[in-house]
N, C-alpha and C positions, 0 to 999 in steps of 0.2 A: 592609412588604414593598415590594419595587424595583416603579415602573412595565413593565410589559411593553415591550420595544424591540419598533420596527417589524415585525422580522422574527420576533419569539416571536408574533406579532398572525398575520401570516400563517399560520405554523407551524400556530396553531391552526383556520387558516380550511379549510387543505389536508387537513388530517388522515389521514384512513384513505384520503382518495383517491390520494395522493404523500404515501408515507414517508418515501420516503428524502429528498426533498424537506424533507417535515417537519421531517427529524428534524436536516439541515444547518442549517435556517434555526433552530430549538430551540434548538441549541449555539451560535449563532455568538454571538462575546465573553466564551464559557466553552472552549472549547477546538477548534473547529472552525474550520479553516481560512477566513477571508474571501475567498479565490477559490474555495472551494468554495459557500459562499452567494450571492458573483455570477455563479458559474452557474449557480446552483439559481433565482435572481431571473431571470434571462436566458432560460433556460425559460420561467416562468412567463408570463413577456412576449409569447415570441414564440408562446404557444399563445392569445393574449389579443390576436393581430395586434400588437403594440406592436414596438418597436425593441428588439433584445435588451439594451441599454446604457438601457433604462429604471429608473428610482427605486424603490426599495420603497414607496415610497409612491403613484407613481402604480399599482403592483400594486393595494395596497391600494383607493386608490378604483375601479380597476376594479373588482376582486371584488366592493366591497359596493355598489357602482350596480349590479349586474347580478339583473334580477329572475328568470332562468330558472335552478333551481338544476341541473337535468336538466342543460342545458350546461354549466355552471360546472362540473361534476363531470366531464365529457368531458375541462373543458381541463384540469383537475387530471392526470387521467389523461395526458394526451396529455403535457403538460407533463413527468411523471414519468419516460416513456417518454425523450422527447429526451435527459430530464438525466439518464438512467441508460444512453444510448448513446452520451452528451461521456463519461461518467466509463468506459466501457469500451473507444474510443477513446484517451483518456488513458493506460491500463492497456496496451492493443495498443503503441502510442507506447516507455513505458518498456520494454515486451519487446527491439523492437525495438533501440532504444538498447544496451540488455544484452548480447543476442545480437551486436550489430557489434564490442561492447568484445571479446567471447572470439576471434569470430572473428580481429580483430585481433592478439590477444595470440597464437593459436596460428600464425597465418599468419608473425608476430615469430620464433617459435620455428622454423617450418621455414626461412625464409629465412635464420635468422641462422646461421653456420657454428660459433659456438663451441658450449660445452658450463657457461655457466656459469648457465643455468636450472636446469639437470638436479642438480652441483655445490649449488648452494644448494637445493635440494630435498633432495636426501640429506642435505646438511647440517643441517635442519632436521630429518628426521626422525630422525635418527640422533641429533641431542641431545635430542627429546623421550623414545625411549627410553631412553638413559641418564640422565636427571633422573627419569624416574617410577620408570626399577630400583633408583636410588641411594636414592632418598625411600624410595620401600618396603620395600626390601631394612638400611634404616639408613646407609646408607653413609656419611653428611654428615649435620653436624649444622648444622639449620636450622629457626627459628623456623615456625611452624606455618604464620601466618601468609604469609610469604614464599613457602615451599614452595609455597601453594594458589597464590598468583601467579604463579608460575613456571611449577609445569606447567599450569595454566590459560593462559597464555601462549605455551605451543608448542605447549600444546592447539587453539587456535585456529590456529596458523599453521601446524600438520600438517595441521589441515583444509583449509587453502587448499590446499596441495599436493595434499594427497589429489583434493578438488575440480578442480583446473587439472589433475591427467592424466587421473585416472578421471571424469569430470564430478561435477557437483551434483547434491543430493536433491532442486532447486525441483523438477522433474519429478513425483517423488515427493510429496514435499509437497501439489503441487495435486489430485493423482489420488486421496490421503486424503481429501482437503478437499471435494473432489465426490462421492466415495463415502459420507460421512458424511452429507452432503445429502439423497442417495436415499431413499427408500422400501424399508423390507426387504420382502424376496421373502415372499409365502405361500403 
């Protein structure tokens, strides 16, 4: 079996007290992002007073020179806390981003005087219906294959449309996502 790298060492030292901590510095070099481990490490650092641009290693000798576990388990915590409100910062960040892109794109749409958003929107949807009536209906003879390509293909791009005038599900989406979180009522 592989030596433990520095940061599966730590991973183990943090444990239950910073998971998600944990769990970034666990994965990293199996599939988690190494900017997410340097600010999982950067955390660590800066709940340990150190420079957030410190070493996994100098983490490491901190942690195990330190004889008060009482506090060690604070800074885990506190640590966890920071690098769970970079990563939701990060999150607000890409909202933001997002939201300027639609804005943009609808303010494009009022500003501009033509009509050939609108045009290519009908146009899209008006051949995804005819591809899915003809498939279904038999109209055309086309390999199975192909056929799922195709209207998978306008299937996606009617959603855009659909999306760009009546808005997107993310709304949705999240409001599942937190409702499934919850505690059922008694």
């Amino acid at each position: 079996m592989a030596e433990e790298t520095i940061f599966q060492k730590i991973a183990k030292a943090v444990g239950s007290y910073a998971p998600g901590i944990s769990a970034i510095l666990a994965a990293t070099g199996v599939g988690a992002p190494v900017a997410a481990a340097v600010a999982a490490v950067g955390a660590l650092a800066k709940s340990f007073g150190l420079p957030e641009n410190s070493s996994a290693e100098t983490i490491a000798t901190q942690i195990m020179n330190s004889a008060d576990m009482t506090e060690i388990r604070l800074k885990f915590i506190q640590a966890e806390n920071d690098f769970q409100l970079k990563q939701r910062d990060q999150e607000l960040e890409i909202y933001r981003v997002q939201l300027a892109d639609i804005q943009n794109a609808r303010k494009r749409d009022i500003d501009a005087k033509d009509n050939v958003n609108r045009i290519l929107a009908f146009a899209i949807v008006a051949a995804f219906i005819i591809v899915v009536g003809g498939v279904l209906f038999g109209f055309g003879k086309v390999e199975s294959v192909l056929a799922g390509t195709l209207v998978g293909y306008l299937s996606a791009k009617c959603e855009q449309v659909l999306a760009y005038y009546f808005g997107s599900s993310k709304g949705s989406d999240k409001k599942t996502d937190l409702l499934s979180k919850t505690d059922a009522i008694k």
